[in-house]
Short mmCIF file of the C-alpha atoms (twelve columns), coordinates in Angstrom:
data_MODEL
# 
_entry.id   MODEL 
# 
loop_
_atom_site.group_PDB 
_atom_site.id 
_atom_site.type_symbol 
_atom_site.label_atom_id 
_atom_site.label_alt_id 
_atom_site.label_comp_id 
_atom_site.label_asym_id 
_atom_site.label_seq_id 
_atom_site.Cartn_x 
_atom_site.Cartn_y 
_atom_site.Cartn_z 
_atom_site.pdbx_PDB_model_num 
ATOM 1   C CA . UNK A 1   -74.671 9.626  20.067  1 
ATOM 2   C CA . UNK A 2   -75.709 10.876 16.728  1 
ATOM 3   C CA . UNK A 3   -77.104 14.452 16.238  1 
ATOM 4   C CA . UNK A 4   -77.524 15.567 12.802  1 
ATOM 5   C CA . UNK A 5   -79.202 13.287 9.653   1 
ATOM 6   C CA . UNK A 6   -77.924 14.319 5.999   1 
ATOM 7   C CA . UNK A 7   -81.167 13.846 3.613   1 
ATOM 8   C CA . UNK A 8   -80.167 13.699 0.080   1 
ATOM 9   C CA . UNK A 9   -83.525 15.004 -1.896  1 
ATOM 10  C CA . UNK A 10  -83.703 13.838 -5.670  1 
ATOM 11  C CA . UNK A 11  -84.691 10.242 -6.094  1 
ATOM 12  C CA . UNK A 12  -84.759 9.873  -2.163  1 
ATOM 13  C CA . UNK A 13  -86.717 12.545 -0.268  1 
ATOM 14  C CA . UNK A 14  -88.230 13.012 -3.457  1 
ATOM 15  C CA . UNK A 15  -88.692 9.883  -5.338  1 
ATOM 16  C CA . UNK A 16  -88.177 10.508 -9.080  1 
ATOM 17  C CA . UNK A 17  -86.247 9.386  -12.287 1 
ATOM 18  C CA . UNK A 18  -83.258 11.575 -12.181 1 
ATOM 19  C CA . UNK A 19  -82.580 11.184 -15.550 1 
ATOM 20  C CA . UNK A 20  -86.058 11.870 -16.795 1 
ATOM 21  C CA . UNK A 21  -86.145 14.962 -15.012 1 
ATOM 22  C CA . UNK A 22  -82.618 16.218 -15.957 1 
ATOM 23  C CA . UNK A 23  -83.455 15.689 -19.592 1 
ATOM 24  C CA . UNK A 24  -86.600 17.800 -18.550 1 
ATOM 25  C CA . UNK A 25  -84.925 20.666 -16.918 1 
ATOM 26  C CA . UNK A 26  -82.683 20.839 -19.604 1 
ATOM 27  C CA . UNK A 27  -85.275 21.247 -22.436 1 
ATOM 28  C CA . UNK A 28  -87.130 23.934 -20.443 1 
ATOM 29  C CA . UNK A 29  -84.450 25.584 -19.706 1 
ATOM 30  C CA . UNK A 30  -82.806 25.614 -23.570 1 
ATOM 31  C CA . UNK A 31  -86.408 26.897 -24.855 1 
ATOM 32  C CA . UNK A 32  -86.483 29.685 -22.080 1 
ATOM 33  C CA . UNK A 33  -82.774 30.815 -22.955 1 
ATOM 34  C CA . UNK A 34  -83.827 30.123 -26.723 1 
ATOM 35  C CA . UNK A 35  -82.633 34.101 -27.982 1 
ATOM 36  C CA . UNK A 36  -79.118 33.405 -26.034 1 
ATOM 37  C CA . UNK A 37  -78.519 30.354 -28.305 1 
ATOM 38  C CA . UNK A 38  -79.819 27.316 -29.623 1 
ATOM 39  C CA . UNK A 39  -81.891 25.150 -27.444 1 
ATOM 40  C CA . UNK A 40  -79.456 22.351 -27.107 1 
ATOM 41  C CA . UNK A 41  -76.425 24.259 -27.346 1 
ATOM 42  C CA . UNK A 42  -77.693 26.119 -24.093 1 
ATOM 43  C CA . UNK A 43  -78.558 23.100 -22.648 1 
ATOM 44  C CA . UNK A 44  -74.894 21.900 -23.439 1 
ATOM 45  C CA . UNK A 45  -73.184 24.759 -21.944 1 
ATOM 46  C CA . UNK A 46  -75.303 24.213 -18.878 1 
ATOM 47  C CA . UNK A 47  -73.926 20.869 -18.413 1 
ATOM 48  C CA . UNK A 48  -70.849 21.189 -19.064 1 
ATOM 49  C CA . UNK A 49  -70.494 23.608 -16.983 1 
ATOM 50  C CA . UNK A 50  -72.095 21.956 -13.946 1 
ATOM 51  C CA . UNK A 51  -70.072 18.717 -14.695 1 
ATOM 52  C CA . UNK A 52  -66.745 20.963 -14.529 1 
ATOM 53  C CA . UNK A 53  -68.016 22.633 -11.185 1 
ATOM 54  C CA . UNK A 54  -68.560 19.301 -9.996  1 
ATOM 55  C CA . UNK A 55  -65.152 18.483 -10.711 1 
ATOM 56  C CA . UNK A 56  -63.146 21.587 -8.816  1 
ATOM 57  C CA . UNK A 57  -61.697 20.786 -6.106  1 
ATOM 58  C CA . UNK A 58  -60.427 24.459 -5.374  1 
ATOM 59  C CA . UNK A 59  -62.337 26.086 -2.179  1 
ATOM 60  C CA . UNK A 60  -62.070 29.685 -3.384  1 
ATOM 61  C CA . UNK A 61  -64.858 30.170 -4.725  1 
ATOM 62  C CA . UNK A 62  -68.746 28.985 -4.120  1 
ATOM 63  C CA . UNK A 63  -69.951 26.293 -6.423  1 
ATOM 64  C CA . UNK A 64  -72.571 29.693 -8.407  1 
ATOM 65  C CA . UNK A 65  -68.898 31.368 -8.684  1 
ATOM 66  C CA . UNK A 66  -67.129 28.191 -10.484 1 
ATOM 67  C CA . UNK A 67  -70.048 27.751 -12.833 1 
ATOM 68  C CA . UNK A 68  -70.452 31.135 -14.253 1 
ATOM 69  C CA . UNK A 69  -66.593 31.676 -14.442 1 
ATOM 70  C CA . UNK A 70  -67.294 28.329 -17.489 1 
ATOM 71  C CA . UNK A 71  -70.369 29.647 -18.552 1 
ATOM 72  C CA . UNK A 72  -70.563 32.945 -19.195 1 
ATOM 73  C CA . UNK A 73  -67.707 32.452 -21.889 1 
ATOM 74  C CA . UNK A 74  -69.510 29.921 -23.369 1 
ATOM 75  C CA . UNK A 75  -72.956 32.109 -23.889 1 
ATOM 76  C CA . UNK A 76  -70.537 35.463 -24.180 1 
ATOM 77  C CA . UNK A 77  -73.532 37.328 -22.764 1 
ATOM 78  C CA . UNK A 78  -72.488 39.361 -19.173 1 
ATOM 79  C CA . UNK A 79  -73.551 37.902 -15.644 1 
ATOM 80  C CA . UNK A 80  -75.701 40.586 -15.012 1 
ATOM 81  C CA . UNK A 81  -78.357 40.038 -17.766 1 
ATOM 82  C CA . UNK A 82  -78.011 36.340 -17.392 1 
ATOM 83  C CA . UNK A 83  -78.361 35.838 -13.634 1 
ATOM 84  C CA . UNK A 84  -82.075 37.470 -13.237 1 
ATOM 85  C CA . UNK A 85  -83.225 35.727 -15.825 1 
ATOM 86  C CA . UNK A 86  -82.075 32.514 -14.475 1 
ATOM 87  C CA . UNK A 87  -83.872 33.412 -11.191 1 
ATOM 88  C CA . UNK A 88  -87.097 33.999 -13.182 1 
ATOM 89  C CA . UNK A 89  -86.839 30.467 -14.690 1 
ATOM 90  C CA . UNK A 90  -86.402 29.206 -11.138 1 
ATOM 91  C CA . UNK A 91  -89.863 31.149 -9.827  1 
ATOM 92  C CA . UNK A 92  -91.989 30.957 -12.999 1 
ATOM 93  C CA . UNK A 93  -90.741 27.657 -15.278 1 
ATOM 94  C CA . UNK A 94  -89.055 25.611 -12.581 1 
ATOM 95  C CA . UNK A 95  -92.317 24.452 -10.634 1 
ATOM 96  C CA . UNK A 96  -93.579 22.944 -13.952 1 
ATOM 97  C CA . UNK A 97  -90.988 20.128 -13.758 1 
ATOM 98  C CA . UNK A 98  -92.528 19.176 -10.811 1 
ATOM 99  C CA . UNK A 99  -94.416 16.530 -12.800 1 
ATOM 100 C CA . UNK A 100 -91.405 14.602 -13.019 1 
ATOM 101 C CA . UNK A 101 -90.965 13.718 -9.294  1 
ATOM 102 C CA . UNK A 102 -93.426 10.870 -7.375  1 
ATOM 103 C CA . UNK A 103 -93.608 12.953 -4.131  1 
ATOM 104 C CA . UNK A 104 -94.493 9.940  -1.337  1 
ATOM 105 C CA . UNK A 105 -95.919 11.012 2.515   1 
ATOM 106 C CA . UNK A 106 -93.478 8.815  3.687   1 
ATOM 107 C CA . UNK A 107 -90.440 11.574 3.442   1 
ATOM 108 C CA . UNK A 108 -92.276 13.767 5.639   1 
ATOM 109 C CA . UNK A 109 -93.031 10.799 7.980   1 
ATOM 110 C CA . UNK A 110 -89.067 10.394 8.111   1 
ATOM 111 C CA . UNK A 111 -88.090 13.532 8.463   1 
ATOM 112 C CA . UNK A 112 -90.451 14.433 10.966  1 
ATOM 113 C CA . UNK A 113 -89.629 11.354 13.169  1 
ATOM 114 C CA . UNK A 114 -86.033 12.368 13.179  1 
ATOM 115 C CA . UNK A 115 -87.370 15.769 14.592  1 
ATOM 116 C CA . UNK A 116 -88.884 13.920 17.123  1 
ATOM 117 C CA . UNK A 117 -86.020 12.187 18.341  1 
ATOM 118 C CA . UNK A 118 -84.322 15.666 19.040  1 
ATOM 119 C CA . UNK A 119 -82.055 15.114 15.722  1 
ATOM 120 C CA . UNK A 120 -81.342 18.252 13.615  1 
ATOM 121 C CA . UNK A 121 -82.086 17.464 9.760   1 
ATOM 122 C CA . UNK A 122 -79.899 18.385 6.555   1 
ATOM 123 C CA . UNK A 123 -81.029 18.759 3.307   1 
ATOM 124 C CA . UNK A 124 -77.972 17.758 1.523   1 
ATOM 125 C CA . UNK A 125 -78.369 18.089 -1.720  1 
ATOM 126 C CA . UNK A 126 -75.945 18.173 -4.359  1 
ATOM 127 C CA . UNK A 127 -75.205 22.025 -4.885  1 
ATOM 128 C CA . UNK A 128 -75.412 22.007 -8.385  1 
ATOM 129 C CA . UNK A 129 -78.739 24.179 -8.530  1 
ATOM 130 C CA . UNK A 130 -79.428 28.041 -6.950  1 
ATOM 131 C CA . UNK A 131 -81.415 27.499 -3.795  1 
ATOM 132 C CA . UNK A 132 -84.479 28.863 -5.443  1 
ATOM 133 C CA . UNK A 133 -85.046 25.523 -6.849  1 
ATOM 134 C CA . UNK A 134 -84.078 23.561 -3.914  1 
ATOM 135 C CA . UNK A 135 -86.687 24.960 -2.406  1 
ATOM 136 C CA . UNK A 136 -89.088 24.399 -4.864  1 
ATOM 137 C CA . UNK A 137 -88.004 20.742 -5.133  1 
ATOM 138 C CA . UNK A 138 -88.284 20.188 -1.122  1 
ATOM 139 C CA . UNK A 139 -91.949 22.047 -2.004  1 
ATOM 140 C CA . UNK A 140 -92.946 18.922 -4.198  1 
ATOM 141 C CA . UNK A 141 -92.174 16.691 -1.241  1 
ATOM 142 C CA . UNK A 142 -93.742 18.412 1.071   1 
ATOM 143 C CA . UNK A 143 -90.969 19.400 3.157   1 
ATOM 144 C CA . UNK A 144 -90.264 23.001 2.794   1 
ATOM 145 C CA . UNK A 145 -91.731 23.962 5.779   1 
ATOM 146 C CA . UNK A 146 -89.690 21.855 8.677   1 
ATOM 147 C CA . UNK A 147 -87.018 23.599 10.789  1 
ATOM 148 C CA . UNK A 148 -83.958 22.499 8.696   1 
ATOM 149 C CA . UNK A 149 -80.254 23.432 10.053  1 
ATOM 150 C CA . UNK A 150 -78.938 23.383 6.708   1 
ATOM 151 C CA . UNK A 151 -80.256 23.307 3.232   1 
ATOM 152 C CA . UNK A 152 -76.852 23.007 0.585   1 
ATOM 153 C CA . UNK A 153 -77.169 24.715 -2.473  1 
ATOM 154 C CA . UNK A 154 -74.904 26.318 -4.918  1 
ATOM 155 C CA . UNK A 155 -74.794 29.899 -3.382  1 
ATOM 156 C CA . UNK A 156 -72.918 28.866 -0.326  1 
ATOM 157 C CA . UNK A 157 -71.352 25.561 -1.004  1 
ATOM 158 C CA . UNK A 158 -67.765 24.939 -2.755  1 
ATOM 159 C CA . UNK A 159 -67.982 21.334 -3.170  1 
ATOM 160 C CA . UNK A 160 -70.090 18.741 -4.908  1 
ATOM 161 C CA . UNK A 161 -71.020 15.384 -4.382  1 
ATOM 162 C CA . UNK A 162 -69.074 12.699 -4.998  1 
ATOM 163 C CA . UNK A 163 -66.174 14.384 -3.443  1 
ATOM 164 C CA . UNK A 164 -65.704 13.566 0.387   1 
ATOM 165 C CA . UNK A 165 -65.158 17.414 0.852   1 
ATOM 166 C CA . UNK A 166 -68.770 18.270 0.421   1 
ATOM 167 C CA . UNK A 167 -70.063 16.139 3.247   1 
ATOM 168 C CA . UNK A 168 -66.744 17.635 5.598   1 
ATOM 169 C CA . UNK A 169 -67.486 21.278 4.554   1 
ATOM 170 C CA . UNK A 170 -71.360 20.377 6.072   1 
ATOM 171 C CA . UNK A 171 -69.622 18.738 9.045   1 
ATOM 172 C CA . UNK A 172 -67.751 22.391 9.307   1 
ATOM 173 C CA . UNK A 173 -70.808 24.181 8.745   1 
ATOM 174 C CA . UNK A 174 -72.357 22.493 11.181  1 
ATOM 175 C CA . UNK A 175 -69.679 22.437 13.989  1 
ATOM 176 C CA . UNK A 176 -70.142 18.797 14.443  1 
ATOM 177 C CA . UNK A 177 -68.101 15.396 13.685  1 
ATOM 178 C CA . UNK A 178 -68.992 12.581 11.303  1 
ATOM 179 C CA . UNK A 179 -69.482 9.904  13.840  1 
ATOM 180 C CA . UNK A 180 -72.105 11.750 15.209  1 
ATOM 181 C CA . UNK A 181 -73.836 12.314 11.757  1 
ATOM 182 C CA . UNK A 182 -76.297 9.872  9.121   1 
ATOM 183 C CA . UNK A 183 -76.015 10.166 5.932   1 
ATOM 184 C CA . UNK A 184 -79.613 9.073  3.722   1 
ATOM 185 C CA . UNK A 185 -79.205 9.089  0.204   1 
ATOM 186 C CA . UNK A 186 -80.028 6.842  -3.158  1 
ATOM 187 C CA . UNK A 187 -76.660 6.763  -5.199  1 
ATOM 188 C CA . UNK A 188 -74.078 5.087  -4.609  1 
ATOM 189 C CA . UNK A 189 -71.613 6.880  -6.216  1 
ATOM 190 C CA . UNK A 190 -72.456 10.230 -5.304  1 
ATOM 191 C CA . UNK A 191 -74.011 9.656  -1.596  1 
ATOM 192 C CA . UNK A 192 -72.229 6.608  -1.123  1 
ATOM 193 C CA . UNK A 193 -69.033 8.641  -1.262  1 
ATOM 194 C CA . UNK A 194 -69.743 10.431 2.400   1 
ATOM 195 C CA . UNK A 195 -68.259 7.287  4.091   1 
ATOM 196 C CA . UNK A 196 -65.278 8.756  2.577   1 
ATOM 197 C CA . UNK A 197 -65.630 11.436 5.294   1 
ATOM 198 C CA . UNK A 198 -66.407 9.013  7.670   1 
ATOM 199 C CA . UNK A 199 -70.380 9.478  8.087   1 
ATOM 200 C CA . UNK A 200 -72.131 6.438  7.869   1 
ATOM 201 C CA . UNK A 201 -74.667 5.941  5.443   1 
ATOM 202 C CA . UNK A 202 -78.341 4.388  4.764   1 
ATOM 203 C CA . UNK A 203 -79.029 3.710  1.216   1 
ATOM 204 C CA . UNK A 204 -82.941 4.443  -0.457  1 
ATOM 205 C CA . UNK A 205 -83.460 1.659  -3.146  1 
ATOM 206 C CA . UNK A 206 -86.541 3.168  -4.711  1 
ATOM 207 C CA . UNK A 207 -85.201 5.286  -7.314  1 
ATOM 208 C CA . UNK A 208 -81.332 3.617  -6.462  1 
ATOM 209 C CA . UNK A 209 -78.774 4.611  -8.866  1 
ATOM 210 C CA . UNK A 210 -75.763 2.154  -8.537  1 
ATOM 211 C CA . UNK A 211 -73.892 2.691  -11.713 1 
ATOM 212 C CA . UNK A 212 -70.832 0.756  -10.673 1 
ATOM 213 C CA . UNK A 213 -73.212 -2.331 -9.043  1 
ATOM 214 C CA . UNK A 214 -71.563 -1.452 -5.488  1 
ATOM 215 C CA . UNK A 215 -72.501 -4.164 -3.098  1 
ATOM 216 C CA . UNK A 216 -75.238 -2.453 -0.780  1 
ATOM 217 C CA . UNK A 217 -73.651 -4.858 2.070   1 
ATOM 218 C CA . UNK A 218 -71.805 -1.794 2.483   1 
ATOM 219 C CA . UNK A 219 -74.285 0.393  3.786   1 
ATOM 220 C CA . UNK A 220 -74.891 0.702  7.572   1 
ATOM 221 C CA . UNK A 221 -79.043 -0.001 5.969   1 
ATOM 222 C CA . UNK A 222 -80.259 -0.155 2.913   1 
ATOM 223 C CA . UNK A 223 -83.647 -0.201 1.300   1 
ATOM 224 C CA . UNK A 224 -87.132 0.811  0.183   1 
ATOM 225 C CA . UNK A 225 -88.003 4.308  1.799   1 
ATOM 226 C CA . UNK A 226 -90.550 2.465  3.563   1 
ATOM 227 C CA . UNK A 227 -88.261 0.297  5.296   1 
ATOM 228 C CA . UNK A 228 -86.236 3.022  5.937   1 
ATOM 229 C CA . UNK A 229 -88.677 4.824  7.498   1 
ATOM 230 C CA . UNK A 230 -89.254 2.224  9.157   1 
ATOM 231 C CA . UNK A 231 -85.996 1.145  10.221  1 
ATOM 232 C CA . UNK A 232 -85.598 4.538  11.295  1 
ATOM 233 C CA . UNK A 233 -88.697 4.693  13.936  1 
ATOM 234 C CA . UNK A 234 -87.022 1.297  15.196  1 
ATOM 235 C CA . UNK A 235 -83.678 1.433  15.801  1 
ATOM 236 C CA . UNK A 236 -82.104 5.219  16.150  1 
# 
């Protein structure tokens, strides 16, 4: 019997054009930093950055702790002028970007009727962002309020999506085993990479991002976030 249900947010709880909105983020966030360095140099080191966090494997230290270790070398300005700065952006700048997301009821209605079948819900995320701004994020979709066990953010996580050990450090986290998980999430490289760990997983084909044109056959469900939802209400 399954007890827990992994939500991934961007492009699935929260229907957007990840792209669009990276590009976005990234341009805020180089004009906000804009006296630290050029706006797309910032914006660079940023990504950079993230993509190397993404890429450690090591579990010594939380994803936040592998990304300033790169970045704070890059900017050469000290931690503690940078960091509550960056948590201003996230409160005061941040919520603009909300524009770029197509927030749909339908999330809500998901999550809510996985409530209702006595299942506890996960926002996993990929833990690339402070969790300042995955709240924000979960705000635009209207599901900030609900009793979540676990939210994943970059605080408190060590691992990124794709890597397998992201979804097992939740099952940890969580005291719980794979089989008796769900995994709900829109990219097939990144979400698709939790049957890795064993969790089965339902594919959202709104916003799908399938760089590698995986067959979807592969999915224990796959499409719109409609059907899901439907699907959902029907059959778990």
């Amino acid at each position: 019997m399954r007890t827990h249900i992994l939500f991934d947010l961007d492009g699935t709880m929260l229907p957007m054009d990840t792209e669009a909105f990276l590009g976005a983020y990234l341009q805020l966030l180089g004009k906000t930093f804009a006296d630290v360095a050029p706006p797309d140099v910032f914006a660079r080191h940023v990504m950079e950055s993230s993509m190397a966090t993404i890429r450690d494997q090591s579990a010594e230290l939380t994803n936040k702790e592998k990304f300033m270790k790169r970045f704070i070398p890059r900017v050469g300005r000290p931690e503690e002028e940078l960091l509550p700065r960056f948590d201003k952006f996230y409160l005061d700048q941040f919520p603009y970007l909300a524009r770029y997301s197509k927030p749909s009821p339908l999330a809500r209605v998901l999550a809510q009727s996985a409530l209702a079948k006595g299942y506890e819900i996960v926002m996993a995320t990929n833990p690339v962002f402070p969790r300042q701004a995955v709240l924000e994020r979960m705000k635009w979709a209207d599901l900030d309020d609900l009793p979540w066990r676990h939210i994943t953010s970059y605080e408190e996580t060590r691992f990124c999506k794709p890597s397998p050990r992201y979804f097992a450090e939740i099952m940890d986290t969580l005291g719980t085993h794979p089989s008796r998980c769900l995994h709900v999430g829109n990219d097939m490289e990144e979400d698709f990479a939790a049957v890795k760990a064993r969790l089965p997983v339902v594919m959202v084909s709104d916003f799908l991002i399938n760089r590698e044109n995986r067959p979807l056959t592969d999915c224990l469900y796959h499409g719109t976030l409609s059907d899901v939802t439907q699907w959902f209400a029907d059959s778990q």
